[in-house]
N, C-alpha and C positions, 0 to 999 in steps of 0.2 A: 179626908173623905169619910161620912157616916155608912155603916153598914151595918142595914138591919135585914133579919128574920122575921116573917110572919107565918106562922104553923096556923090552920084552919082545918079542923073539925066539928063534922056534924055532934050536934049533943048526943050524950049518951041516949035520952029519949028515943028519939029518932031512927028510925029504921033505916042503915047502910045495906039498901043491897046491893050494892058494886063489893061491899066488905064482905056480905054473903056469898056472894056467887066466886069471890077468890077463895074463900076458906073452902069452900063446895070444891073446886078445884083442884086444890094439892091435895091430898089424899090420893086424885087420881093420875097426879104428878110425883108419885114416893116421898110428897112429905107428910109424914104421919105425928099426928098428936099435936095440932094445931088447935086450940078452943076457940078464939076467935081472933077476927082479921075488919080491921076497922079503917076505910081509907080520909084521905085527907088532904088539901093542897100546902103546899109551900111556896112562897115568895120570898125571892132577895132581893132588897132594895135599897140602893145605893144613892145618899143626896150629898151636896157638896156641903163643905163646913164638918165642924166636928157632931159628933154622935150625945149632943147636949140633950138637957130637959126638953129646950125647944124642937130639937130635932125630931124626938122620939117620940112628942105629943103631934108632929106632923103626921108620923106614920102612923097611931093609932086612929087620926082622924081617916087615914085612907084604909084602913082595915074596917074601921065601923062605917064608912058611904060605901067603900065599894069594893074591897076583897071577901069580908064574911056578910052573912045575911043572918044579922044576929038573931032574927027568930027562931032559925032553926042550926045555927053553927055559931062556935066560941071560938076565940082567936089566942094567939098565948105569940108575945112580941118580944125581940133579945137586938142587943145589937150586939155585933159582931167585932 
């Protein structure tokens, strides 16, 4: 069985404010000296057969239709 990672963040461009409004937050949570806090999704995806070339150009095809929206997010892909 392949097991892969798919890490999705917004471009640095891009303005995260779910990553603002957390940083906003600890400080008033006692954690101090935070500079910034950038959110992100993650997906584990698991397919049958081994974790090949084939395998892993699957899962980048599912990362660029339909887990990142590469306009505004980049994907960074691992197998496990």
């Amino acid at each position: 069985m392949a097991r892969f990672i798919v890490e999705v963040m917004l471009k640095p461009e891009i303005l995260d404010s779910q990553g603002q409004a957390v940083a906003r937050a600890l400080p008033r949570l006692g954690f101090e000296g935070v500079t910034e806090v950038r959110q992100g999704k993650r997906f584990e995806i698991e397919l049958e057969g081994p974790a090949d070339e084939a395998a892993t150009e699957r899962v980048r095809k599912m990362a660029e239709t339909l887990l990142a929206n590469p306009v505004i997010e980049t994907f960074e892909l691992r197998a496990e």
